[in-house]
N, C-alpha and C positions, 0 to 999 in steps of 0.2 A: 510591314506597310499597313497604314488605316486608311481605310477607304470610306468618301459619303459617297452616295450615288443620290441625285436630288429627282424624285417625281414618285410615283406613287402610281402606278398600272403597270400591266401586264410586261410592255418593255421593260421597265425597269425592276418588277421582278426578276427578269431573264437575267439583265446585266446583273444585278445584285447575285444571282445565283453563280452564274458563271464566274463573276469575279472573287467570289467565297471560296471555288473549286481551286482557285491560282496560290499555291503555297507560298507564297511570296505577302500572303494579304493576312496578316492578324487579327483584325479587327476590321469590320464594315457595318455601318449603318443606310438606312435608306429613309429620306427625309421627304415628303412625312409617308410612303410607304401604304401598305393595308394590312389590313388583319391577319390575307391569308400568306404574304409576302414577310411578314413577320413570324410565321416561323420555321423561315428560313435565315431570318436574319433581323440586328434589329433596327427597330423604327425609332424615329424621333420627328415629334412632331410639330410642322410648321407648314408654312402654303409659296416654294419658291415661284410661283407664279405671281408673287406680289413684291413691291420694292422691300416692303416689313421683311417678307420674307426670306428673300435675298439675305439682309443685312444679320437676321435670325443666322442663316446659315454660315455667313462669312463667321460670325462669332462663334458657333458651335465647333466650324473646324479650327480658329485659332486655339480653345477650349481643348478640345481632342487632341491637338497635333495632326491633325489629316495630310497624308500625304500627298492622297492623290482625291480631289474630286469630279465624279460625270454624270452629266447633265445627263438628263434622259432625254426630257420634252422639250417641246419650240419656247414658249415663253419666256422660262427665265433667261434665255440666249438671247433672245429678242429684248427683254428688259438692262439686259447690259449686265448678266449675273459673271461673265468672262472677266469684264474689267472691273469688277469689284472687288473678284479672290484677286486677279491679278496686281492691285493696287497694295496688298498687303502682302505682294510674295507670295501665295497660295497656288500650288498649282491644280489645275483646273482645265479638262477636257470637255472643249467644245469651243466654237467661233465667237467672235463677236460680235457687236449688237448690230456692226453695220454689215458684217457679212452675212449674218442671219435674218438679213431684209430680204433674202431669196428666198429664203418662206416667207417672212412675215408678210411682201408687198408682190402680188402677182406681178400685177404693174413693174413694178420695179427687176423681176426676173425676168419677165418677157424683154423689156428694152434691154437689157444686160446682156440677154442672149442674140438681141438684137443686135449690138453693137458689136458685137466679138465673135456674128458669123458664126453661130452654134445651132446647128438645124430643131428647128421645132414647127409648130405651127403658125400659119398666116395670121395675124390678129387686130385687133384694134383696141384701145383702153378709153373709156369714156368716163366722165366723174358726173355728167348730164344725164338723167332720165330719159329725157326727152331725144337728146342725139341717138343714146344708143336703143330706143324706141327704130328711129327711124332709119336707121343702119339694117336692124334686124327683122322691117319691114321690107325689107329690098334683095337683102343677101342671100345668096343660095346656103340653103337646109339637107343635113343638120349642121345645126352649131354648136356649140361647148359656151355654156356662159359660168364664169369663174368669179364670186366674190375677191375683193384683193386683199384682202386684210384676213388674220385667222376666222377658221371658222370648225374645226377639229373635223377636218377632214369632211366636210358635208356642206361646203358651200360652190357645188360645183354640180351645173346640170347638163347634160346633153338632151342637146332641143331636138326631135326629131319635128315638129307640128311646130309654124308661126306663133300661135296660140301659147305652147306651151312656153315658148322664148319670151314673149313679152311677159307671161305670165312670173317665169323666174327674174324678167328686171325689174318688176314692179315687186318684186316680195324683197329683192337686197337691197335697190335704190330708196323705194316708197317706204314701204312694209317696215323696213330697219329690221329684216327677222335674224341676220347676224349681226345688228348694231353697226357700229362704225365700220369693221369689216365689209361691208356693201356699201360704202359710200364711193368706191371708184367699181368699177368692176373692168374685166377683158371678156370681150368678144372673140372669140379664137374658131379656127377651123376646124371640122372633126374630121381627124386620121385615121382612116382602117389600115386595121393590120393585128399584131398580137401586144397585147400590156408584155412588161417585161419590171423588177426593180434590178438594181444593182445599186450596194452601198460600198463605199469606197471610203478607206479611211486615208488622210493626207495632211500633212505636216508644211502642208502650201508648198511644196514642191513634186514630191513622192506621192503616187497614186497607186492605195494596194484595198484592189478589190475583194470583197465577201463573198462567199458563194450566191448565187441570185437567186430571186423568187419572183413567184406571178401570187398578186394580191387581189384579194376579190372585196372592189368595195360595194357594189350594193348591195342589198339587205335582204333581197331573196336568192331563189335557186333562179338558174341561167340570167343572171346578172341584171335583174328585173328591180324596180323599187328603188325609193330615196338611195343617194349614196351614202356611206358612213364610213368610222373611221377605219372599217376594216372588219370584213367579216371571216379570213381566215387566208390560211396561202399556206405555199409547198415550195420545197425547195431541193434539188437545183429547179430551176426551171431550163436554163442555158448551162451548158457544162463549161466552168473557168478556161479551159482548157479550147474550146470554140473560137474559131478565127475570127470569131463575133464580140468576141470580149476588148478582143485589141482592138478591132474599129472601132468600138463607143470609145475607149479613152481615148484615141489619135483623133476622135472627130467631135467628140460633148466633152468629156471630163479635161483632160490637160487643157484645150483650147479656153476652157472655166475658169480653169488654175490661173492659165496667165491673163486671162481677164482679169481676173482680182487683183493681181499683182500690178499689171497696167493702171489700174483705178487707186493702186498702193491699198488694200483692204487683205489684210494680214488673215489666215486661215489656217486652221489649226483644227480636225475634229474630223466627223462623218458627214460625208453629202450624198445625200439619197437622192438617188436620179430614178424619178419616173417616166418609164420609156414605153414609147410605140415602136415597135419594128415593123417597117411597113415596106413594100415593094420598091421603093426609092433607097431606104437603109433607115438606120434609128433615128428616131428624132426625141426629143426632149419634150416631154407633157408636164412637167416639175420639178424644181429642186425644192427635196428638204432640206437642213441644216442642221438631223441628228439620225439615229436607228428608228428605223420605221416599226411602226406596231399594227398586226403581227407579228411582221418580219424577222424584227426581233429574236421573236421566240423561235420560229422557224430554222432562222439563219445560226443563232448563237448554239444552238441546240446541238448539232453537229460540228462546230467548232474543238478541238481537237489541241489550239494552241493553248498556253496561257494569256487570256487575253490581258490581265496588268501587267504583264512584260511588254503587250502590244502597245497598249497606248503610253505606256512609258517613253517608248521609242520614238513613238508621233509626238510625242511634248518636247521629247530631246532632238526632233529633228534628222533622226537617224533610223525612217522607215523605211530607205531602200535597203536597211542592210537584213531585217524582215522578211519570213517566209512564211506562209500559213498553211496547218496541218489540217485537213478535215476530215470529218467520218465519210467514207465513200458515200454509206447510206443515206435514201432522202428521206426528209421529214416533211409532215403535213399539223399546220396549228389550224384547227379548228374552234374558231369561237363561240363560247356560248352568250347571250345576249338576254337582256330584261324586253320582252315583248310589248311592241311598239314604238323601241328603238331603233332609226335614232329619234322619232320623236317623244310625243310626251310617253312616261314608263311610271310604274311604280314601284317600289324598292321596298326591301325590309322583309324579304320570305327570306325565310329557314333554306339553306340547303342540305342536301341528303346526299349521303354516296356516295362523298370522299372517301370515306373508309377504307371501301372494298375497292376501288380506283387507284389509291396512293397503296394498299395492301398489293393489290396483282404488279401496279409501278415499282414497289419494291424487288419482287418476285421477277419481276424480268430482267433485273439486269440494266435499268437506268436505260432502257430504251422507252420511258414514256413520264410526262409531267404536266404536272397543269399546276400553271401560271395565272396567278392571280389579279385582278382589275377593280372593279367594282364590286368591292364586298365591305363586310365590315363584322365587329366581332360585338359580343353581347357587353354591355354596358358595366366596363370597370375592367374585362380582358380583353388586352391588346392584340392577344395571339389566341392560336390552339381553336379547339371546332368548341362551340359552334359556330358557325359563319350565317351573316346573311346576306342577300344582295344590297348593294348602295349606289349601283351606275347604271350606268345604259350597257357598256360592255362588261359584264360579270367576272370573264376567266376565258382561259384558252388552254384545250390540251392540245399538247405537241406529243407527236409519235415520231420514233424510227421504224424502217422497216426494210427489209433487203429487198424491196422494189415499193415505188412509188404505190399502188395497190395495195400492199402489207400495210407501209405507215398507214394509210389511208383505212383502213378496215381498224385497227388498235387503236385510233382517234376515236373513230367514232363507237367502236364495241365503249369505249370507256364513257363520253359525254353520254350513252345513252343508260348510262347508270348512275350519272347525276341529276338530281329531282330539284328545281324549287318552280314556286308557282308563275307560270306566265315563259318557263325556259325557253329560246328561244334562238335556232339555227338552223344553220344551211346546209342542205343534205349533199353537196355539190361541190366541196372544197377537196381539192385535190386533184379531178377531175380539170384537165388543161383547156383552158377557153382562146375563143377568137381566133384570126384566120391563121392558116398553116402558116410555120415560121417561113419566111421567106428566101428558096435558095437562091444563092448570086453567088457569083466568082469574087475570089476575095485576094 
């Protein structure tokens, strides 16, 4: 089998890795990839985040023979990269452009989940300044205010202060600081209780969940500062096997399913369900429309099956007959980050320390890896050290360990042996946040 996998971060290093490990895969590229994800596999370079690039890629796989291509990121699902391999017979994992309006349009998730009785929170959507000015003058605090359009993970604030609410709708509405993405926004309710993910792969019928994880998006320790797209996460968080897992499908995810299906919106791919668990039971805080990052790394890390036999089975519509194997063991991705991320950063340091990192990762036995993001390689090498930074999020190491603690200490023993200037992370990933899981009779 040839496999492309389309994006270029630490996700889709993961997948590109794990999909290299599946003996069934001969050949795989990752389009356009990074420096340090190339060499593990190779790169070919293009920007599917663009229609160019799209079209770049439908040709490369007609070129190659690609058997199988997956999307990593939102964009090119959003741009309709599904129905372009699928116009020329190409198969191609991940949703279409309309099912992938549940990321792309808050707006557009929240009434979806509205309509189809899918518990989340209270909300309201405004495209007016002004209205949701005087909404969030009145309403009881805190509140959640959510750009609706992408915004990579960081257009999403919790107001605990009046002040600070008007302050974030004048910076998406007025401001334009995520562009068109702020021009609608939701007003939503804030839920206490514990974050949770749960990604779930489904062939629009069949829902087969991934082991979970709890994601930490703001930017400091104890979940302080702007949000971003992810500052690290552990996994399990919830053990599959939890009477907790059957309630979200029987109450968010299938009731999802056949919303799509009610709407005739055809679904094919991974739906990342951002969950509260709260004293009432889980509610929905977001749908993705691919593998979450971290998560990703966290989740695929201890994955045990072949995962291109997995999503074979999801293109062919024959995932109930799918089982998934996992490492007991839990893993913690720890990311490292260019300081002052996610805002402005500067790029282009040297980094240090892979060496002896990817050396003791050998020496263990494949219980430890760092996953590349934002980096890039010396001008004319694609691959091989030296690396230097090129993003806001650099790389993520993932650990195992025979307790949540283990993984957690071999993360960080190793990040704290990679150097470049301005590094920058969270001392506090893996460490489980927010209110105790909630007992209820089930």
């Amino acid at each position: 089998m040839r496999v492309l996998v389309l994006g270029g971060g630490g996700r889709e290093h993961a997948l590109a890795w794990k999909l290299s490990r599946s003996p069934s895969v001969k050949e795989i590229w990752c389009a356009p990839g990074n420096a340090g994800l190339a060499r593990d596999v190779d790169t070919m370079s293009l920007a599917p985040d663009t229609p160019e690039g799209i079209e770049q890629a439908v040709q490369f796989a007609q070129e190659k023979k690609i058997d199988l291509t997956v999307v990593g990121p939102e964009a090119p699902l959003i741009l309709g990269a599904v129905e372009r391999f699928e116009k020329e017979k190409l198969k191609i994992f991940g949703p279409n452009h309309q099912a992938a309006q549940l990321e792309g349009s808050k707006c557009f998730a929240k009434e979806f989940m509205d309509r189809h009785g899918i518990p989340t929170a209270a909300f309201r959507t405004f495209d007016n300044p002004g209205e949701a000015r005087r909404f969030v003058e009145k309403t009881t605090l805190p509140v959640v205010i959510k750009a609706d359009g992408l915004a990579a993970g960081k257009g999403v604030v919790i107001a605990r202060e009046r002040a600070q609410a008007l302050q974030a709708i004048d910076a998406m509405m007025l401001e334009k600081r995520f562009g068109e993405a702020g021009s609608k926004i939701v007003v939503e309710d804030f839920l206490p209780g514990t974050e949770m993910t749960l990604i779930v792969l489904t062939d629009g019928e069949t829902a087969l969940p991934l082991e979970t994880a709890q994601d930490y998006k703001p930017a400091l320790n104890g979940n302080q500062g702007p949000n971003t797209g992810g500052m690290g996460c552990y996994s399990p968080h919830v053990p599959l096997k939890d009477p907790l897992i059957n309630e979200i499908l029987d109450r968010l995810i299938y009731p999802a399913l056949a919303g799509l299906r009610i709407e005739k919106i055809p679904y094919c791919g991974a739906i990342y369900a951002g969950l509260m668990l709260t004293e009432e039971g889980p509610q929905v805080l977001e749908f993705n429309v691919r593998f979450g990052d971290p998560e990703a790394q966290a989740i695929l890390f201890r994955l045990k099956s072949d995962l291109a036999e997995v999503l074979q089975a999801c293109l062919e519509e024959r995932l109930n007959e799918v089982t998934l194997d996992w490492d007991s063991r839990p893993s913690v991705c720890v990311v490292g980050a260019s300081q002052g991320y996610p805002g402005p950063f500067e790029s282009g340091f040297l980094i240090e320390g892979l060496e002896e990192v990817e050396q003791e990762a050998a020496a263990s036995g494949s219980e430890l890896k760092v996953f590349f993001a934002g980096v890039k390689g010396e001008a004319g090498a694609p691959s091989g050290l030296p690396l230097y930074t090129s993003g806001g999020r650099v790389l993520g190491v993932t650990a195992l360990g025979e307790t949540l603690e283990q993984a957690r200490a071999k993360a960080y023993q190793a990040i704290k042996k990679i150097r470049f200037t301005g590094l920058s992370y969270r001392d506090d990933i893996g460490i489980p946040y927010g209110l105790p899981l909630p007992v209820r009779s089930h």
